[in-house]
ROLUMRO-177222 format. One record per residue: residue in three letters; x, y, z of N, C-alpha, C in turn. Coordinates in steps of 0.1 Angstrom, whole numbers, padded with zeros to 4 digits, always signed. Each point is the difference from the previous one (the first is absolute). Layout:
ALAXYZXYZXYZ;...
# end
This chain:
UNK+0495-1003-0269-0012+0007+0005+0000+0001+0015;UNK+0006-0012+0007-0001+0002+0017+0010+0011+0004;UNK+0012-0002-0011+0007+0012+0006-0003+0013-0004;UNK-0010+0001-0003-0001+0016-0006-0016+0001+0006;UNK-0003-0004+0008-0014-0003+0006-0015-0001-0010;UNK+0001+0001-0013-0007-0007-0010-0008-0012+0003;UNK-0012+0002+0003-0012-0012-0001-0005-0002-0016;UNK+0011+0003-0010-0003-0005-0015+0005+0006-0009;UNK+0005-0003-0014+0002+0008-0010-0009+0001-0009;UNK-0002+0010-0007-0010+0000-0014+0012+0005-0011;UNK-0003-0007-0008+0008+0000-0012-0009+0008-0011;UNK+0007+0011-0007-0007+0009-0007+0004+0001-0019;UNK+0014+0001+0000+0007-0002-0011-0003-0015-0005;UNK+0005+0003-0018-0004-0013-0004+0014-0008+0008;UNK+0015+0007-0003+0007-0010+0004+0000-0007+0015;UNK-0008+0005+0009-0004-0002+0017-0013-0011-0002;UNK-0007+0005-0009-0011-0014-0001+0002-0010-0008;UNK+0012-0003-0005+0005-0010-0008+0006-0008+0008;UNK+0008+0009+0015+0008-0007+0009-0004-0008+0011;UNK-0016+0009+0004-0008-0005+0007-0006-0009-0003;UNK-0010-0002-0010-0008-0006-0011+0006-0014-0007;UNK+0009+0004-0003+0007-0009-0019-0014+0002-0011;UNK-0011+0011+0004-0005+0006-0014+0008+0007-0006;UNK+0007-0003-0012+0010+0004-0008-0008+0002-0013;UNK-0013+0007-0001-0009+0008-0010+0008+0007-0008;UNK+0003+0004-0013+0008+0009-0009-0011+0014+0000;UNK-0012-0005+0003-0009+0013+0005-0002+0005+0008;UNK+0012-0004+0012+0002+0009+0010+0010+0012-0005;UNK+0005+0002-0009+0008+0008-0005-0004+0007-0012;UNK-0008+0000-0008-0007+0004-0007-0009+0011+0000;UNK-0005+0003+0013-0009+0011+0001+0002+0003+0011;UNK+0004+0016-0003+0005+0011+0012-0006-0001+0009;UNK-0016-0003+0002-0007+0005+0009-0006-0014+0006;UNK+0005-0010-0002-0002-0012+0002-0002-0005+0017;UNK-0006-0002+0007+0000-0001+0016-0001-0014+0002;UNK+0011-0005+0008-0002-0016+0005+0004+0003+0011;UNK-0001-0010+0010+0008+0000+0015+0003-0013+0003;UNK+0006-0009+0007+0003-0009+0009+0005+0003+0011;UNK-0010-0006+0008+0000+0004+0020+0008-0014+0002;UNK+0009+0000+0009+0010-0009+0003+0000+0004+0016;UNK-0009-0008+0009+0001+0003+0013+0010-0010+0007;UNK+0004+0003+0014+0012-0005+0003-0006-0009+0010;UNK+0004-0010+0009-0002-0011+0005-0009-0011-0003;UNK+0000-0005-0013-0012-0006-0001-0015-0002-0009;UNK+0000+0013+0005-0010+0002-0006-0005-0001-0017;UNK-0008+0001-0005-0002-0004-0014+0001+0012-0013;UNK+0011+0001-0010-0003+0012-0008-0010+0000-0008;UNK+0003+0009-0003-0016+0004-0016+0009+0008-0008;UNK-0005-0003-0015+0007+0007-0011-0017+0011-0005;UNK+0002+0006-0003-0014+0008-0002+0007+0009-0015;UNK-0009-0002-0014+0004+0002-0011-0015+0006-0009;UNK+0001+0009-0006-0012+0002-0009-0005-0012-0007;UNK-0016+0000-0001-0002-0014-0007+0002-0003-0013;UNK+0007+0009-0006+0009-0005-0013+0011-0001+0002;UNK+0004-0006+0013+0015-0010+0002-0005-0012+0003;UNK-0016-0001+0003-0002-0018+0003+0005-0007-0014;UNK+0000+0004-0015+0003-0013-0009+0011-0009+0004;UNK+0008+0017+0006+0019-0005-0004+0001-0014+0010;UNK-0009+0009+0012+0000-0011+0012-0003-0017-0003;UNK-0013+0001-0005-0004-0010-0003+0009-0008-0010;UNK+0009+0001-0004+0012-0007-0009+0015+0000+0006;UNK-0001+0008+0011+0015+0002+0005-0002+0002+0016;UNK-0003-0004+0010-0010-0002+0013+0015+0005+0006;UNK-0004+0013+0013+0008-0001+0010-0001-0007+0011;UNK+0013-0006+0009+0006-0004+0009-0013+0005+0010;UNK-0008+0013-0002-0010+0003+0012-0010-0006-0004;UNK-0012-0008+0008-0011-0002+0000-0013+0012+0001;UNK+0003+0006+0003-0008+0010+0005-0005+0009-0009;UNK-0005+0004-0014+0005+0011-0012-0017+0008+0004;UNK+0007+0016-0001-0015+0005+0000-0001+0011-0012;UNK-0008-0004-0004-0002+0016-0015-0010+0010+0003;UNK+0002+0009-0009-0008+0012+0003-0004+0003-0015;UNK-0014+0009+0001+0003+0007-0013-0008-0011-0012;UNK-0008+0006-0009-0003-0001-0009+0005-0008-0012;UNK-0002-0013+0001+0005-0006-0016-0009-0018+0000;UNK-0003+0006-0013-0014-0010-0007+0007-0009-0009;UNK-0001-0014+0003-0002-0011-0007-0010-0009+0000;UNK-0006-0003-0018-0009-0007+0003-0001-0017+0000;UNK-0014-0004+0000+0006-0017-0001-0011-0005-0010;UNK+0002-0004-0009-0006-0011-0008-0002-0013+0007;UNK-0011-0014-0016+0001-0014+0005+0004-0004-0015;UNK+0004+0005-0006+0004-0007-0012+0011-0012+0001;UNK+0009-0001+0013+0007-0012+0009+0005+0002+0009;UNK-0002-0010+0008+0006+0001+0019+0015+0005+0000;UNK-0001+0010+0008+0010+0009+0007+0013-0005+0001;UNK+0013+0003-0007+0011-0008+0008+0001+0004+0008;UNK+0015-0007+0007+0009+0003+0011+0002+0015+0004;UNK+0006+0009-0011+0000+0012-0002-0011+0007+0008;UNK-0008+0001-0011-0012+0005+0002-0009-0002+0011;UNK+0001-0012+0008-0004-0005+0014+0006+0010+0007;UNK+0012-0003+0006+0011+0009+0008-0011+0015-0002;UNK+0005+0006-0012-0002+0013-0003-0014+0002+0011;UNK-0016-0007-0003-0008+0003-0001-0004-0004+0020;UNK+0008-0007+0003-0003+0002+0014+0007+0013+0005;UNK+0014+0002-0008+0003+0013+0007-0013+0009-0001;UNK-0002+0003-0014-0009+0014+0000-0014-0002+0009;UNK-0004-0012+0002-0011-0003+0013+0005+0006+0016;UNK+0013+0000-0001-0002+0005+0014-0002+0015+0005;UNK-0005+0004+0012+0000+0015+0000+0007+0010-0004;UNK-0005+0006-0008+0005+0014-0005+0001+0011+0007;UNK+0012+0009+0006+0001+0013+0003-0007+0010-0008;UNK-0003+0008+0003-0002+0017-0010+0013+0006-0004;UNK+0010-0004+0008+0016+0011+0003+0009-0011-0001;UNK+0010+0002-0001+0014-0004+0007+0000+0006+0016;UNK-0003+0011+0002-0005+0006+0015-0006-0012+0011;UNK-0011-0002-0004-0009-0008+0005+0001-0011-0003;UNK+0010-0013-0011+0002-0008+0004+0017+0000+0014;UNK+0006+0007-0002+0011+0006+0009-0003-0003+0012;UNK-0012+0009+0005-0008+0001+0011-0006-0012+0003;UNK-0008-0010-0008-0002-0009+0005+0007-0011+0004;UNK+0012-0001-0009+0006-0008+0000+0013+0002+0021;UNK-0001+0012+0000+0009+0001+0014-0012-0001+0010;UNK-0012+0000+0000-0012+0000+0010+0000-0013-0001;UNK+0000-0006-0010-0002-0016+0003+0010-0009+0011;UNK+0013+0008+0000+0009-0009+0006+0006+0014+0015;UNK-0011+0005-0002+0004+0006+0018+0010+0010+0001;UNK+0001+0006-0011+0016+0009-0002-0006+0017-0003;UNK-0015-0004+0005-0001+0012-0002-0001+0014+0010;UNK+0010-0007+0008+0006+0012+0011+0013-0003+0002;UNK+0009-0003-0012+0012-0005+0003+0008+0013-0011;UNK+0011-0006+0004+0010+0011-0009+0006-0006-0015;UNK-0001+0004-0011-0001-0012-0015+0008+0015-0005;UNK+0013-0014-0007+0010+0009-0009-0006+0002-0012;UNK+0001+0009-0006-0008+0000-0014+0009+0008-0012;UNK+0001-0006-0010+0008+0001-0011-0004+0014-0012;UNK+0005+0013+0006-0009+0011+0000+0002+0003-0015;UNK+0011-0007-0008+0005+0003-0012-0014-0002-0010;UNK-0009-0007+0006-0009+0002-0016-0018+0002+0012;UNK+0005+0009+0007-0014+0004+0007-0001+0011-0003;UNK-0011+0010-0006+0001+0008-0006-0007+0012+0012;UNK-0001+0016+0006-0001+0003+0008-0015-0003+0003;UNK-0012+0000-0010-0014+0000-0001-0001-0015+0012;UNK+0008-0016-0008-0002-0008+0008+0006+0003+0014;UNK+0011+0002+0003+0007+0000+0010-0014+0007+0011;UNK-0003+0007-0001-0011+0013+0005-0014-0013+0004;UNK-0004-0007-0015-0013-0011+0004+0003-0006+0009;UNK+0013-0006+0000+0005-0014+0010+0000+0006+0017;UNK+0006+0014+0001+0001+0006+0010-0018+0001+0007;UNK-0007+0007-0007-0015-0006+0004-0007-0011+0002;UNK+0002-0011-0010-0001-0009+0001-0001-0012+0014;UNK+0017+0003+0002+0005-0007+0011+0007+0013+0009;UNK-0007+0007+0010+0001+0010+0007+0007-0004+0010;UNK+0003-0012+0005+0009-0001+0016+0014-0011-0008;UNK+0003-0003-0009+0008-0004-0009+0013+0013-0001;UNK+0012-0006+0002+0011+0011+0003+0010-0004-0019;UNK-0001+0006-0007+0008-0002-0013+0010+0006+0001;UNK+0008-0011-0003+0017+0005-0004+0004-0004-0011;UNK+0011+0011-0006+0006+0000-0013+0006-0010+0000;UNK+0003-0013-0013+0004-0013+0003+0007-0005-0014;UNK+0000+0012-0010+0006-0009-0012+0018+0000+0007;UNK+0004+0001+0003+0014+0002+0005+0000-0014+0006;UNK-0010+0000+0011+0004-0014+0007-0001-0015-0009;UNK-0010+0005-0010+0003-0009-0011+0011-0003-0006;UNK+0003+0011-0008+0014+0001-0006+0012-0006+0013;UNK+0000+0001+0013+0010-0005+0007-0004-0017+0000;UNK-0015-0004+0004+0000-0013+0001+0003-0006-0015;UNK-0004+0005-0012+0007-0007-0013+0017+0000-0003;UNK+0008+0008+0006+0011-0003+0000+0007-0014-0002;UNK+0000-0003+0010+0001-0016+0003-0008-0013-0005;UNK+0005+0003-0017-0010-0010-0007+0003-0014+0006;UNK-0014-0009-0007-0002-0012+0002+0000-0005-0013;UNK+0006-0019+0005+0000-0006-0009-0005-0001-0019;UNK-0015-0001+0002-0003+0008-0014-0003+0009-0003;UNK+0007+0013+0011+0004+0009-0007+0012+0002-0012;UNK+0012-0003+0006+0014-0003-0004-0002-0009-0010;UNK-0007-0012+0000-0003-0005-0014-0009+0011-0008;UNK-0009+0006+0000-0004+0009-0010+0013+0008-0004;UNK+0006+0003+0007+0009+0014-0002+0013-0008-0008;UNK+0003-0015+0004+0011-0008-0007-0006+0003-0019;UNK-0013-0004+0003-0003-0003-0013-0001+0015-0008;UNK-0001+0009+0007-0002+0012-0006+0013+0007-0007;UNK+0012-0003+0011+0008+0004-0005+0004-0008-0010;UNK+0001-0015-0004+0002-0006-0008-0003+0003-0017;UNK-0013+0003+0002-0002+0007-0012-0001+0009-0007;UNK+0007+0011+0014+0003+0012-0002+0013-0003-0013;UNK+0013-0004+0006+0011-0004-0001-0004-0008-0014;UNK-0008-0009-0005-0002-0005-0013-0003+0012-0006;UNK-0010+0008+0004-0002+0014-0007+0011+0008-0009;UNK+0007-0001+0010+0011+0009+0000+0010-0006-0009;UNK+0004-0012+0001+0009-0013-0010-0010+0006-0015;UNK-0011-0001-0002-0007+0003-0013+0007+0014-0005;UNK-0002+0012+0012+0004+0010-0008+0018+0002-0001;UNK+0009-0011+0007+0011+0002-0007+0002-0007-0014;UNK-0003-0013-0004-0002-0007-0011+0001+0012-0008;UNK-0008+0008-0002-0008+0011-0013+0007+0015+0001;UNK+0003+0001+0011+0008+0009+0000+0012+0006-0010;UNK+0002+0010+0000+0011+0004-0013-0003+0009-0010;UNK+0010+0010-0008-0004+0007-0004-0008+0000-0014;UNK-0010+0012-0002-0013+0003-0008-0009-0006+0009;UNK+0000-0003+0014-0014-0004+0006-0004+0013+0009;UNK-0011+0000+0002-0006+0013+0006-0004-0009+0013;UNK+0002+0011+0012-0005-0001+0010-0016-0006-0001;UNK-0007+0007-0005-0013-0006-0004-0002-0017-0003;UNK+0008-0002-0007+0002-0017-0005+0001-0004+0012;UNK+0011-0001+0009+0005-0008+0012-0013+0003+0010;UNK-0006+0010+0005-0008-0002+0008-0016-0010-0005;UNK-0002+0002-0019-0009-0011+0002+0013-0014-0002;UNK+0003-0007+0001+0010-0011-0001-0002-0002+0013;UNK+0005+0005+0012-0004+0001+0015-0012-0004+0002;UNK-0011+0009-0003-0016-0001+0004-0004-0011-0009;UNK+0003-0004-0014-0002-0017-0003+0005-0010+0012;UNK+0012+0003-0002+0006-0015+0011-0009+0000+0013;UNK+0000+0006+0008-0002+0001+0011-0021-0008-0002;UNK-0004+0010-0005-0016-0002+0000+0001-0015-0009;UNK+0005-0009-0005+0001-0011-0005+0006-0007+0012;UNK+0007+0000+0007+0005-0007+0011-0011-0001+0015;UNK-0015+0006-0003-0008+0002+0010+0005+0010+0010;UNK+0004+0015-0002+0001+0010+0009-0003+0014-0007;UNK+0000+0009+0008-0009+0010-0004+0014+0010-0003;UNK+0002+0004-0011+0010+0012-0004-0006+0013+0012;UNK+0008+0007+0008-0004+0010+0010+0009+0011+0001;UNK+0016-0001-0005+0006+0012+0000+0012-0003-0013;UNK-0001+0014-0008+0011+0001-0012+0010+0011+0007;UNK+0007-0002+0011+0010+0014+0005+0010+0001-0012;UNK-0004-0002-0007+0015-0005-0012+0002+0014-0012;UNK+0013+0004-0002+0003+0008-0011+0010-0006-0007;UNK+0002+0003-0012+0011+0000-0010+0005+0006-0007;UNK+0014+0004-0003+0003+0011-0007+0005+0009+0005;UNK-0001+0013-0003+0000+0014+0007-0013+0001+0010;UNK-0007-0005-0002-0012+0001+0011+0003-0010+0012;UNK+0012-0007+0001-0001-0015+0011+0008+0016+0011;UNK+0004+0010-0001+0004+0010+0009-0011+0000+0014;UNK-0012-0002-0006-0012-0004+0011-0012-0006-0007;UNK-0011-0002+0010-0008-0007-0003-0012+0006-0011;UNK+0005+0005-0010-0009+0011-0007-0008-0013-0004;UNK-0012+0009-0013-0007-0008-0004+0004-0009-0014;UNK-0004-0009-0002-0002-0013-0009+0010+0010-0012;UNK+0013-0003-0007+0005+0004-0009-0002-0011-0011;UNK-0003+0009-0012-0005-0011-0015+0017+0007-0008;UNK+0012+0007+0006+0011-0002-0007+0008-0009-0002;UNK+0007-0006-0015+0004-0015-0003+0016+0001+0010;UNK+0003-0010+0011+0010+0003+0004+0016-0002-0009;UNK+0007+0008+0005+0018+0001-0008+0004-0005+0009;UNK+0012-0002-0003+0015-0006+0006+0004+0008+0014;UNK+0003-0001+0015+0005+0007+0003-0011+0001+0017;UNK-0017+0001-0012-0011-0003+0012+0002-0006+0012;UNK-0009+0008+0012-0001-0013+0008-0012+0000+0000;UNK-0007-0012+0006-0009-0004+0002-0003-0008+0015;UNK-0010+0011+0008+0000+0000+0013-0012-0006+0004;UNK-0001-0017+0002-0012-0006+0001-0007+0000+0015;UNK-0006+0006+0004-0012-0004+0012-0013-0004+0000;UNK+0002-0011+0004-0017-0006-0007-0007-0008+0011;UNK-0014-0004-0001-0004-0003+0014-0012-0006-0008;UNK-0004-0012+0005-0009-0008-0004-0010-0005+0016;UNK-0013-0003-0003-0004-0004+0013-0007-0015-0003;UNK+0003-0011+0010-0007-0012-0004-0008+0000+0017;UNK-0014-0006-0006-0010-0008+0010+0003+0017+0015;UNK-0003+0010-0010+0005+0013+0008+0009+0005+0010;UNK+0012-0009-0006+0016+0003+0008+0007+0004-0008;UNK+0008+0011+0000+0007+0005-0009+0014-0005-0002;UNK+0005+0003-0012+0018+0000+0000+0002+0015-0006;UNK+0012+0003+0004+0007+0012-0006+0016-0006-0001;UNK+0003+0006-0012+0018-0005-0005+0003+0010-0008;UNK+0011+0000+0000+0011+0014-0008+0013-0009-0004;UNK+0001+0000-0013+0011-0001-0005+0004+0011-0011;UNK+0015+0002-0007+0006+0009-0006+0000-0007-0012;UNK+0000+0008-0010+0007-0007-0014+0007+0009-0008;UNK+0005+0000-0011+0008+0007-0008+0003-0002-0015;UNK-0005+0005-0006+0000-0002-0011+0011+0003-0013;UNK+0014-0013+0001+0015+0002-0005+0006-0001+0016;UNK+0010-0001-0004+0008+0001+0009+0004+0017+0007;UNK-0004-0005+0017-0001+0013+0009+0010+0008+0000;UNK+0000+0013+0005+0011+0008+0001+0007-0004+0012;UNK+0012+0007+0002+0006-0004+0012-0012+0011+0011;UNK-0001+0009-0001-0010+0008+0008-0010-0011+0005;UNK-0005-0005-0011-0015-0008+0002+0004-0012+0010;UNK+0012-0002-0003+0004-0015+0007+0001+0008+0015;UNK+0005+0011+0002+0005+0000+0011-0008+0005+0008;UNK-0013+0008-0004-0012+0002+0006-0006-0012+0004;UNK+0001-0009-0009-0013-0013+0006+0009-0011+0006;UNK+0015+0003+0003+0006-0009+0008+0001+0008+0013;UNK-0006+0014+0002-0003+0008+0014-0012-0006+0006;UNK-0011-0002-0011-0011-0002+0005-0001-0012+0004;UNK+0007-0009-0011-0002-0013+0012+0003-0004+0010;UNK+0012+0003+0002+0007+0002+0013-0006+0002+0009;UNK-0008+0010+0000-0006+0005+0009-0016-0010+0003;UNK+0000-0005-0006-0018-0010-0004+0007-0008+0007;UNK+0009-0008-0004+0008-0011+0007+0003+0001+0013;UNK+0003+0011+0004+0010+0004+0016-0011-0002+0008;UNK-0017+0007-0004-0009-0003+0007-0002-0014+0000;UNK-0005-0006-0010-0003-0014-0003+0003-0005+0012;UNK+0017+0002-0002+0007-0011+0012-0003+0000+0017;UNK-0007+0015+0000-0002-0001+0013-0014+0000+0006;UNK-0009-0011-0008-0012-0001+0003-0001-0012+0010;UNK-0007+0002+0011+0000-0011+0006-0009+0008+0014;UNK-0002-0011+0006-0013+0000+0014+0010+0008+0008;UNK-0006+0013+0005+0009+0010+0009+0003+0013-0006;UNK+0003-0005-0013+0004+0018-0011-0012+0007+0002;UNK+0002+0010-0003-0009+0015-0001+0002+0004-0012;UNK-0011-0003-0004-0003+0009-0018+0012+0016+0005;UNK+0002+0007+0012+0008+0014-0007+0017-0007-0003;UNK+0005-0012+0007+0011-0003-0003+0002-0006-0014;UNK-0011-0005-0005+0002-0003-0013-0001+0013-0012;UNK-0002+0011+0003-0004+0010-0006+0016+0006+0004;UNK+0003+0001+0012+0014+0005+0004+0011+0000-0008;UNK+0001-0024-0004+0010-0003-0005-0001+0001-0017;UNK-0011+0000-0001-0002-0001-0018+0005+0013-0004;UNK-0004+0007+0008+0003+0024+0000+0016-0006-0004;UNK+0000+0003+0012+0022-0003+0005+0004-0006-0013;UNK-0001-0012-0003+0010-0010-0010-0003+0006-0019;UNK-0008+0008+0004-0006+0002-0016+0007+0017+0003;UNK+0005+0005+0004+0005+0011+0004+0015+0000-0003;UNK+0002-0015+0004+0019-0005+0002+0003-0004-0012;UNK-0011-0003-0008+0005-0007-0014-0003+0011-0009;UNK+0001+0011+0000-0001+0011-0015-0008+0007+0002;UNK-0009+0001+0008-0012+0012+0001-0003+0007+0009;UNK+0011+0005+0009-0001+0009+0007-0014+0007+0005;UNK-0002+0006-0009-0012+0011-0001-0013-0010+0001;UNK-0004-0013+0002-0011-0005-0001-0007+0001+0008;UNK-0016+0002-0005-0009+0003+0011-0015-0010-0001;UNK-0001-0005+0005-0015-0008-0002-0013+0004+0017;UNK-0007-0001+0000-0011+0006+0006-0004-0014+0006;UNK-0002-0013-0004+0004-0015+0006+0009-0009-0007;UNK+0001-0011+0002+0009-0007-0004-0008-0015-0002;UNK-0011+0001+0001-0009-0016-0003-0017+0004+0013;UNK-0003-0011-0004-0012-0003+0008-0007-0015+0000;UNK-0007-0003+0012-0006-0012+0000-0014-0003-0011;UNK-0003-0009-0004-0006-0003-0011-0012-0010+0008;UNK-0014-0001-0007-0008-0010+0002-0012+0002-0005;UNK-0013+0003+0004-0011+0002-0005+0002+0013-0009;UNK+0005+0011+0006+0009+0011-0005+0013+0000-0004;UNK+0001+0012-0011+0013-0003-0002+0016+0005+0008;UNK-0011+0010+0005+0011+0010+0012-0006-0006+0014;UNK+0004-0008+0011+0003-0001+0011+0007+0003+0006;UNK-0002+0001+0014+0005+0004+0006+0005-0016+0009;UNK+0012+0005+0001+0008+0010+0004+0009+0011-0013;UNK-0001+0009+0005+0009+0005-0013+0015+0001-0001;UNK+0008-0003-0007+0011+0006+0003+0007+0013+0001;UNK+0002+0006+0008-0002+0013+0004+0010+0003+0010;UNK+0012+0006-0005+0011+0003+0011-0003+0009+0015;UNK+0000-0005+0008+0000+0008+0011-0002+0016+0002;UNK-0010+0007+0003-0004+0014+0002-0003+0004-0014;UNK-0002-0009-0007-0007+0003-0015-0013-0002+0000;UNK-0010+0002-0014-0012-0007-0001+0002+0003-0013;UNK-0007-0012-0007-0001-0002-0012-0009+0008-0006;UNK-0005+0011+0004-0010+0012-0005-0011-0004-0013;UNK+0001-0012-0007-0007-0001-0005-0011-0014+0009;UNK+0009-0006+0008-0010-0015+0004+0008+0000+0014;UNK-0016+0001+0012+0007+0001+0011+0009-0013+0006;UNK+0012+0004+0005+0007-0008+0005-0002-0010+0006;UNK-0006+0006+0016-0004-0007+0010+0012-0004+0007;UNK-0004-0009+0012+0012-0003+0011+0009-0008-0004;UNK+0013+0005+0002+0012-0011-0005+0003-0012+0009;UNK-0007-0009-0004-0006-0009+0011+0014-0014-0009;UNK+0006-0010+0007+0006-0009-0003-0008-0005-0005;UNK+0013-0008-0012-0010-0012-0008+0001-0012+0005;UNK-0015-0005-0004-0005-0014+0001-0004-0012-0006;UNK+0011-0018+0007-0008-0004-0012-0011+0002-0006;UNK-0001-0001-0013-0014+0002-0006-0001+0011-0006;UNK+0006+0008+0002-0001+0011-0007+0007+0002-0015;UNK-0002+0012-0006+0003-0003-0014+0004+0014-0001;UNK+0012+0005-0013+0008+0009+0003+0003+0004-0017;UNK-0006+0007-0004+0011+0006-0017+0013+0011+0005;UNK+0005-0007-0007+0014+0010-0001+0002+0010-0012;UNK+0002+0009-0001+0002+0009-0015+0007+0015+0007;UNK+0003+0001-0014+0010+0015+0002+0003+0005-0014;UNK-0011+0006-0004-0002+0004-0013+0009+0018-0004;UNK+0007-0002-0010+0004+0012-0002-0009+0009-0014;UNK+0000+0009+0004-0010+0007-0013+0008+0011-0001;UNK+0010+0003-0013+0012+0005+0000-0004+0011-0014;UNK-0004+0012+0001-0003+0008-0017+0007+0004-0003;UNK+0001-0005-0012+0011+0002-0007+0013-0010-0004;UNK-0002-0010+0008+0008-0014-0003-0009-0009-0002;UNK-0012-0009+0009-0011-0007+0001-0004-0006+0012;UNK-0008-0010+0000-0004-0008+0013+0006-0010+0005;UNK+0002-0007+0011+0002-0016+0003-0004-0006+0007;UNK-0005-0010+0009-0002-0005+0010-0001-0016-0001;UNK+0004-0009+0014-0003-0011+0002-0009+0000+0014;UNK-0005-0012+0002-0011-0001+0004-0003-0014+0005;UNK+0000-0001+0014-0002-0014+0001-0011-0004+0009;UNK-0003-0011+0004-0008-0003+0011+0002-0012+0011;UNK-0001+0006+0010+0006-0014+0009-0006-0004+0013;UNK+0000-0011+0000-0007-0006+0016+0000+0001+0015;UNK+0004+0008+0007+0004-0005+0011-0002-0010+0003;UNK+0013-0012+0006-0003-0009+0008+0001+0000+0012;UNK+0000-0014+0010+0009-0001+0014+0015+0002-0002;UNK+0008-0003-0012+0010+0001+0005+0008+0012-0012;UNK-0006+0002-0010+0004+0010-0006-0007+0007-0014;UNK-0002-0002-0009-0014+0003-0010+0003-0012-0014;UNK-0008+0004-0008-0003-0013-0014-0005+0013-0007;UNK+0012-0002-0013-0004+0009-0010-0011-0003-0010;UNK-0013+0006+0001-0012-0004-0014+0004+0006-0011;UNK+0009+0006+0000+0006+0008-0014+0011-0011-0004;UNK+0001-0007-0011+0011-0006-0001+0008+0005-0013;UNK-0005+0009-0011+0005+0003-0008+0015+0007-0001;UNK+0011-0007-0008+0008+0011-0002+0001+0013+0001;UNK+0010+0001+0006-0001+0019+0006+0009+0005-0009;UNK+0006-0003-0008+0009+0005-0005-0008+0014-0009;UNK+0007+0010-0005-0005+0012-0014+0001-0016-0015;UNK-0010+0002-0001-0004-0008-0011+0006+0008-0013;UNK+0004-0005-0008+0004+0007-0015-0009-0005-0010;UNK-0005+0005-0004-0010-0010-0016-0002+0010-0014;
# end
């Protein structure tokens, strides 16, 4: 914030007020039109989480790291004497005692008038300010200078912290059990349909939230078409991409399988692809630039049988979201679907998927998929699963 002359951030998104906060509400994501903020001022000073007052229950059972909580907005609970109040219900009932906003606007506003910021310049997280508010706050707080800030977010989350990397250990962990479930079952007469619920059992039994099925089988594993209910044959591939999110950190992983023994074609496609997963892999460490890992993955997967290959990125950073940035993104490219951003060296602490998925019509799909840590002196794979084309 000092270096970007910021007297504060306001956190707007659910994943920005979970970062700010640790209110990790499931009802922050639930409703489109949902408005929270967390003001995170810089030197000192004290934050405030400010939530509609149908987020005091969650609070009152799951308390943020801020002291300060302010609600807005209409919501009625009543109280009986049929028996004294627990613990629970204590917490809850001093929250809802304290002052109420009319707005998110006007608790906003009060909350930066309280602490003298309100002639200062505050980054603000424009991704979930909608133009009507953006316009209140501008009246509101009239000598108040707003700058666009989900970016600076997304740069300050880069460089996870300790339990972050344990959420995201554990995420990926059960990704990868996930994934172990749907090879077990795998094989022919099973439909793509089967394996993805097999997937969404395991995973929601292991405590994480099923969040992405990129997966085809068959003649449809060519791309990521929709959910196929055809019994698979001999010859299949089956192109797994799956992503589970624990305590709201995500994992993503890709593995290949095959159903009989692979063609030489097949073999020799997904021994391009790894090569190329691998070549990156190896060159992760504090100093690389996501475009040189995109460079060498291109290059080596080019040298091993596929000339003609083209990918748009080659992986991305992982955390509250599933696509971080940095992205990998070769030099004078953009990934046209998810902006790039600056090819800035990596850092311990950062976190990095690797993939290089082929979507081939008229042959099929493949991809591997890993995830890895930057360290100090070189990275720590959280993907530990065999990379090999699985046969089953």
């Amino acid at each position: 914030m000092r270096e970007r002359g910021l007297d504060a951030l306001i956190a707007t998104t659910p994943e920005n007020v979970i970062y700010v906060s640790n209110d990790d509400s499931d009802r922050l994501f639930l409703f489109i039109n949902m408005q929270v903020a967390a003001l995170l001022p810089r030197d000192g000073l004290q934050p405030c989480l400010i939530v509609p007052g149908t987020e005091l229950p969650y609070l009152a059972g799951e308390p943020s790291w801020i002291q300060d909580i302010r609600a807005f907005g209409t919501f009625f609970v009543s109280q009986g004497d049929e028996r004294p109040l627990n613990e629970l219900e204590q917490r809850l009932l001093t929250l809802m005692n304290r002052p109420r906003a009319g707005s998110l606007v006007e608790a906003i506003a009060g909350a930066v008038r309280d602490r003298g910021l309100d002639g200062g310049t505050l980054g603000l997280d424009e991704m979930n300010v909608p133009p009507r508010t953006m316009e209140a706050l501008r009246v509101a707080l009239p000598r108040v200078r707003f700058m666009e800030a989900f970016d600076t977010f997304r740069e300050i989350r880069m460089v996870k912290t300790p339990d972050e990397i344990a959420r995201l250990r554990r995420s990926s962990d059960i990704n990868q059990a996930g994934l172990q479930a749907i090879i077990r079952v795998a094989g022919k007469g099973v439909t793509d349909a089967e394996l993805r619920y097999v997937y969404f059992r395991a995973v929601t039994e292991a405590g994480a939230v099923p969040r992405m099925w990129g997966s085809s089988a068959g003649p449809r594993s060519s791309c990521f078409f929709s959910v196929g209910r055809e019994p698979l044959e001999p010859g299949d591939l089956i192109r797994l991409d799956i992503g589970c999110r624990y305590l709201h950190y995500f994992a993503d992983t890709s593995r290949t399988l095959v159903v009989g023994e692979p063609t030489h074609s097949q073999r020799q496609a997904y021994s391009a692809i790894r090569a190329g997963v691998q070549a990156a892999c190896d060159r992760i460490r504090p100093g690389t630039t996501a475009c040189e890992l995109f460079d060498v993955c291109m290059a080596t997967i080019r040298a091993n049988g596929l000339p003609n290959f083209e990918r748009h990125h080659c992986g991305h950073s992982i955390g509250l979201e599933m696509y971080e940035p940095p992205m990998v993104v070769g030099g004078g490219r953009n990934s046209d679907i998810f902006a790039k951003g600056p090819d800035r060296p990596l850092e311990p602490g950062m976190l990095v998927n690797i993939e290089a998925p082929l979507y081939h019509l008229g042959f099929g799909g493949m991809n591997v998929e890993d995830t890895l840590l930057v360290t100090p002196t070189g990275a720590e794979w959280l993907t530990t699963l065999d990379r090999e084309m699985y046969v089953v």
